[in-house]
C-alpha positions in Angstrom: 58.1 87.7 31.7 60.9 88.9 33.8 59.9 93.0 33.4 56.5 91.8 33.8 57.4 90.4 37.0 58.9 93.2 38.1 56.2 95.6 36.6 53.8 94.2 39.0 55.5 93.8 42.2 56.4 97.9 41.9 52.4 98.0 41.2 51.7 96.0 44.1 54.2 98.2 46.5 52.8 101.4 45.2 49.3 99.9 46.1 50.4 99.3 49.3 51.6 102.3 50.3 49.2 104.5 49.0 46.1 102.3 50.1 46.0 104.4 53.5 46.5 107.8 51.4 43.6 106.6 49.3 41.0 105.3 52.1 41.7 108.5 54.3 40.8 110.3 50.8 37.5 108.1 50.7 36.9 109.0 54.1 37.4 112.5 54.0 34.7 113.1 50.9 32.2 110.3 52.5 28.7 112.3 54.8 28.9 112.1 57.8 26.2 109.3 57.9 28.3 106.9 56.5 31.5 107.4 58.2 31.0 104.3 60.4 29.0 101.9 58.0 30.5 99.1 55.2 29.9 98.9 52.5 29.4 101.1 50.6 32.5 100.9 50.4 32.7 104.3 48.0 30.8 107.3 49.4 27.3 107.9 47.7 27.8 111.4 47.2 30.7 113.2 47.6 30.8 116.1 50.4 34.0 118.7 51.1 32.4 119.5 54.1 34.7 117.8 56.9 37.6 119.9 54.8 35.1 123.3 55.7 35.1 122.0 59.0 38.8 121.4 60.0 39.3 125.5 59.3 36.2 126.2 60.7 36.0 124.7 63.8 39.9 124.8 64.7 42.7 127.0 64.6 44.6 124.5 61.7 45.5 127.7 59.8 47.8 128.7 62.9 48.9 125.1 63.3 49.8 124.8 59.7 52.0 127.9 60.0 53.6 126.9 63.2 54.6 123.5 61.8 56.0 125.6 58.5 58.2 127.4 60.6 59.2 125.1 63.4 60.1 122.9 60.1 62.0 125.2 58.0 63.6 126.6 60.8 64.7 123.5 62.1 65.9 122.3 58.4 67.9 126.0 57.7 69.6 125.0 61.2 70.5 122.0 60.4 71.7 122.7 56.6 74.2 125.6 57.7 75.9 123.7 60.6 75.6 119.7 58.6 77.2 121.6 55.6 80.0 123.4 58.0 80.6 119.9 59.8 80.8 118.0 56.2 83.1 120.2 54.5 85.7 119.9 57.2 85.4 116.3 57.8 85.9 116.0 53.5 87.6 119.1 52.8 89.7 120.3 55.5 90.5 116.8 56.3 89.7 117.3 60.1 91.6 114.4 62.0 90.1 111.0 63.3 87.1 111.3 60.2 85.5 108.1 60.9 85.7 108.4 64.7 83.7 111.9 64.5 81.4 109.9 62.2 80.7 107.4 64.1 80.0 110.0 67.3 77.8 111.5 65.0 75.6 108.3 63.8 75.3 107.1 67.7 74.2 110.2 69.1 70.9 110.1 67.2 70.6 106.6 68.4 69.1 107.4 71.0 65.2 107.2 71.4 62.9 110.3 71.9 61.3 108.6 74.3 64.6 108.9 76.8 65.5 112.0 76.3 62.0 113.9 76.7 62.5 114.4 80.2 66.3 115.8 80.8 65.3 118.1 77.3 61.7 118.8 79.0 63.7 120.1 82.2 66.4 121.5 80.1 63.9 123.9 78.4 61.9 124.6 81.4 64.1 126.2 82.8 65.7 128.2 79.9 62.0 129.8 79.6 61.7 128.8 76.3 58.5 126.2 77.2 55.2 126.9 74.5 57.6 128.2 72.2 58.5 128.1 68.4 62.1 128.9 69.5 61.7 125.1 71.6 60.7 123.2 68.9 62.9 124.3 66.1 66.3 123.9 68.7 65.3 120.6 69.1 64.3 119.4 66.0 67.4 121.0 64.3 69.9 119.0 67.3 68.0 115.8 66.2 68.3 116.4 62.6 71.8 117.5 62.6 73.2 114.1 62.7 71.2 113.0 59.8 72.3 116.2 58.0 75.9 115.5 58.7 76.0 111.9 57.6 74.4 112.7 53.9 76.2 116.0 53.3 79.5 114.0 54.2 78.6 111.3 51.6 77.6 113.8 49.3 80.9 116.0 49.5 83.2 113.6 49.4 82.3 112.9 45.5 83.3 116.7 45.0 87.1 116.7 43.8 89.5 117.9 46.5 91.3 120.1 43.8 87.8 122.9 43.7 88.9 123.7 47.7 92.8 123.6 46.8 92.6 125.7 43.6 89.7 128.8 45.8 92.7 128.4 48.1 95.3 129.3 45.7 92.7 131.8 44.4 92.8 133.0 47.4 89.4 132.1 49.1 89.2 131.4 53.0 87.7 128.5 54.1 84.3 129.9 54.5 84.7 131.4 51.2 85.3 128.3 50.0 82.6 126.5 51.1 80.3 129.5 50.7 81.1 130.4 47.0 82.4 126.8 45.5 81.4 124.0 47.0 78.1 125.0 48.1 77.0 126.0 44.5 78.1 122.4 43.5 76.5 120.8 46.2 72.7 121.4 45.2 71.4 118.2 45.0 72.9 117.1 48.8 71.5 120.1 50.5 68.1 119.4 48.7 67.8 115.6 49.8 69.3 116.3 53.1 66.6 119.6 53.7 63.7 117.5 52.5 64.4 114.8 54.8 65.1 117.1 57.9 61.7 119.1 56.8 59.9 115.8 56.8 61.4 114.6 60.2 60.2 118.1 61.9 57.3 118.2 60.0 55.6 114.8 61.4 57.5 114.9 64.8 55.0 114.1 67.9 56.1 113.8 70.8 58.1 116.5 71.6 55.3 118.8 70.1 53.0 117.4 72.5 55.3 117.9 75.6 57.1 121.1 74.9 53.4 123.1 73.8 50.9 123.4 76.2 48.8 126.4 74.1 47.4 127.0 70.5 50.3 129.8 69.7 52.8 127.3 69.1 50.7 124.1 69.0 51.7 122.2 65.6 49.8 120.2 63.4 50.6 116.8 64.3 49.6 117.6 68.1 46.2 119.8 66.8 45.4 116.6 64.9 45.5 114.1 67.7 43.5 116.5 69.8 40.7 116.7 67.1 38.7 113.9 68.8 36.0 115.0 71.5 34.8 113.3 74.4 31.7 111.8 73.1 32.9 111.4 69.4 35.8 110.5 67.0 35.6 113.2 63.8 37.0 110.8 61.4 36.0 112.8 58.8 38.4 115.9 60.1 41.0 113.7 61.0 40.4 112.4 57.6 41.1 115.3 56.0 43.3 117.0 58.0 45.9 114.4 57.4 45.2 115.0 53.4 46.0 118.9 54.0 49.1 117.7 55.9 50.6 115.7 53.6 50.2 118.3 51.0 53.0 120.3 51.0 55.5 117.8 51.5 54.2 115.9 47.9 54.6 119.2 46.4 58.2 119.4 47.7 59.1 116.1 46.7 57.4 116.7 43.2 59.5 119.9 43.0 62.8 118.7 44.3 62.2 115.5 43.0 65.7 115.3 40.8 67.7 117.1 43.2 66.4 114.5 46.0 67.5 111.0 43.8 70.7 113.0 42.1 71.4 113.4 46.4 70.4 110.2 47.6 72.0 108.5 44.8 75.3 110.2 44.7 78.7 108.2 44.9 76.4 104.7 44.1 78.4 104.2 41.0 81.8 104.9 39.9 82.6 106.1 37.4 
């Protein structure tokens, strides 16, 4: 009774969260004539024709490759200088570890919403406004906190004697990290990039304020600017959100051990 009980309430979480997944599937393959009316609640016939018209009738090819790059930009940032900042703080023992720490957690504190402006002004005025370049700085400064506090959690289950024996080996520091622990550290960097691809890759706001054009406009912004003045396309939108969410289920489906052997790393002692 007891696994039966738990059997159900994972089924009745996993229904849950993917009841939006599914209905925006629904909604996607519905005609356009029943869009608005319930019930039926399943679409009489089937139509890909609002997935046609998402590539036809916007430029969601360059918006899809804008937000890949803005993304994995952002997440190659924040992997080189999370991994340098963890591997002194655990390594190198860098002094005052959980001060620095805790200056790390609190900066990304802060919500987007307060610092939009000062960053807004900030990149005004460095001329890098409607750019790629805009997006991915940002992005990687937000994510590097994140990326820090993981990587940290993650290195410090690495033994101490792997940096002390490269050194007697005679390794630099960035040797070191580059050729040992790195190599060893697979499963951190994989959880920490997939979470600092997903921030990026659904992040709004500053989308919206630092892109004024289509060269550098990124999905998330090209979506919310779908509907018309007369009409909602709820059938685009629909499937546009389908087309988003793509590549990140392949990631996770791909990196999927990596992600828990990250996540779930110093949980239990041996």
């Amino acid at each position: 009774m007891r696994r039966a009980g738990t059997y159900l309430g994972v089924l009745l979480v996993a229904a849950y969260c993917l009841a939006p997944l599914a209905w925006q599937l629904v909604t996607s393959l519905r005609p356009p004539a029943e869009l608005t009316t319930l019930p039926p609640l399943l679409p009489t016939q089937l139509t890909f024709e609002h997935y046609a018209a998402v590539f036809a009738g916007h430029p969601f090819g360059r918006m899809l490759l804008n937000s890949f790059i803005v993304a994995g930009g952002a997440t190659l940032i924040a992997l080189a200088f999370g991994s340098a900042a963890a591997f002194a703080l655990t390594k190198m023992r860098a002094r005052g570890f959980g001060l620095i720490l805790a200056i790390v957690l609190a900066t990304s504190m802060f919500p987007p919403i307060a610092t939009v402006s000062p960053l807004y002004l900030l990149i005004n005025g460095l001329g890098l406004r409607d750019t790629l370049a805009a997006l991915i700085l940002t992005y990687a400064s937000f994510a590097l906190p994140l990326a820090v506090w993981v990587l940290t959690n993650f290195l410090r289950q690495l033994p101490d004697e792997l940096y002390a024996a490269a050194r007697v080996d005679g390794c630099t520091p960035r040797q070191a990290l580059v050729r040992v622990i790195l190599p060893l550290a697979g499963p951190g960097l994989a959880a920490t990039g997939l979470l600092v691809f997903i921030v990026a890759w659904n992040e709004f706001l500053y989308a919206l304020t630092f892109t004024a054009t289509e060269r550098s406009r990124t999905v998330p912004v090209g979506i919310a600017l779908f509907p018309g003045l007369h009409e909602v396309p709820w059938g685009e939108i629909a499937a546009a959100s389908l087309i988003v969410t793509l590549p990140v289920f392949v990631l996770v489906l791909l990196f999927q051990r990596r992600i828990v052997e990250g996540l779930t790393a110093g949980a239990v002692k041996g």
